[in-house]
C-alpha positions, 0 to 999 in steps of 0.5 A, spaced: 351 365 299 351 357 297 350 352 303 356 346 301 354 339 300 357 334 300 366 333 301 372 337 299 376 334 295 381 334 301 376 331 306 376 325 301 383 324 300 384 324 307 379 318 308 381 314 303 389 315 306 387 313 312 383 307 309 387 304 304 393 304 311 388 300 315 386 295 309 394 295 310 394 294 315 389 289 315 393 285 310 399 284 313 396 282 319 392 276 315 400 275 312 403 274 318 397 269 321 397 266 316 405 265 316 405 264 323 399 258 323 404 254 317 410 254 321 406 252 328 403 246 323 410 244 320 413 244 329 406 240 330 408 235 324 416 235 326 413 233 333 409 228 331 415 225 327 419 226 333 414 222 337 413 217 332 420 215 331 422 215 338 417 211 341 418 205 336 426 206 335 427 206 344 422 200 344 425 196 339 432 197 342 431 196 349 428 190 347 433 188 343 439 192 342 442 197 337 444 190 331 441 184 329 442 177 330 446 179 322 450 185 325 446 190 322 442 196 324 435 195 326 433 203 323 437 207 317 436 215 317 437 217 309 435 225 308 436 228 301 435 234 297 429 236 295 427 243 291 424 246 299 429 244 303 431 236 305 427 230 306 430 225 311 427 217 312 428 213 318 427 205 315 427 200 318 431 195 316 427 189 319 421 190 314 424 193 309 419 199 309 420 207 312 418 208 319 417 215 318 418 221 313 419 228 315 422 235 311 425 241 314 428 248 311 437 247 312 443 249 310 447 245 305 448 240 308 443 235 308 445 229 304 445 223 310 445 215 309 447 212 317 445 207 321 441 209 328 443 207 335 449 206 334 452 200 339 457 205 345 459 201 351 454 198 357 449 197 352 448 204 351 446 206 344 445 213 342 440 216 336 440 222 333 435 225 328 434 232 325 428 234 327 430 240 331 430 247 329 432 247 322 435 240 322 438 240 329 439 234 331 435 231 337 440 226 340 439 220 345 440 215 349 437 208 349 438 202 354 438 195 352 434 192 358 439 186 358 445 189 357 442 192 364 439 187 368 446 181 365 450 184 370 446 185 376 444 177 375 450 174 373 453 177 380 448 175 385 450 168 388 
């Protein structure tokens, strides 16, 4: 009788199904990493903007207020289409240049051209940017010091 060598052709069958569902499994894991690791890249990135913009639009209208010694806005959000999504701009009007630029994944409707920190009653104005969960707005409010603190002088004797 002949002593085997070797594998059976269905030991090896068998080998290589279990090892082509593990190098799948391994690809589909570096798959959904690596998806992972881009969509906490464009949250951090949103963030940052988020951070950014809100800290020098509060800034500037709490010193200030929501317009100009002109009238007009100190900031302008304007947001296009573009083939990934939409693109939205804060400029400042002031100096004439963007403050911040960020992208994010919507539906149809993008296209924006309006003025941040809108003027409301008691020196309150609010601000609303797109930056939440695809194109959410984040709004909020921001206080004119002097709107404030006017009245709380004006009435003391």
């Amino acid at each position: 009788m002949d002593v085997q060598r070797g594998f059976t052709l269905t030991e090896l069958l068998v080998a290589m199904a279990i090892g082509m569902v593990v190098i799948l499994g391994a690809g589909q894991l570096f798959l959904s990493t690596f998806h992972t690791f881009k969509q906490v890249d464009q949250l951090g990135r949103n963030q940052e903007a988020l951070l950014y913009a809100a800290t020098s639009i509060t800034d500037t209208l709490r010193r200030h207020g929501a317009t100009g010694s002109n009238g007009a806005p100190f900031f302008r959000l304007q947001c296009v289409v573009i083939e990934s999504g939409c693109r939205c701009t804060v400029q400042d009007i002031q100096e004439a240049q963007p403050l911040v630029t960020f992208d994010y994944d919507t539906g149809a409707s993008c296209e924006r051209d309006e003025p941040l920190g809108a003027p409301a009653t008691n020196g309150v104005s609010m601000v609303s940017l797109p930056l939440g969960r695809q194109g959410a707005n984040i709004d909020f409010h921001v206080t004119h010091r002097e709107a404030v603190l006017q009245p709380t002088f004006s009435a003391s004797p």
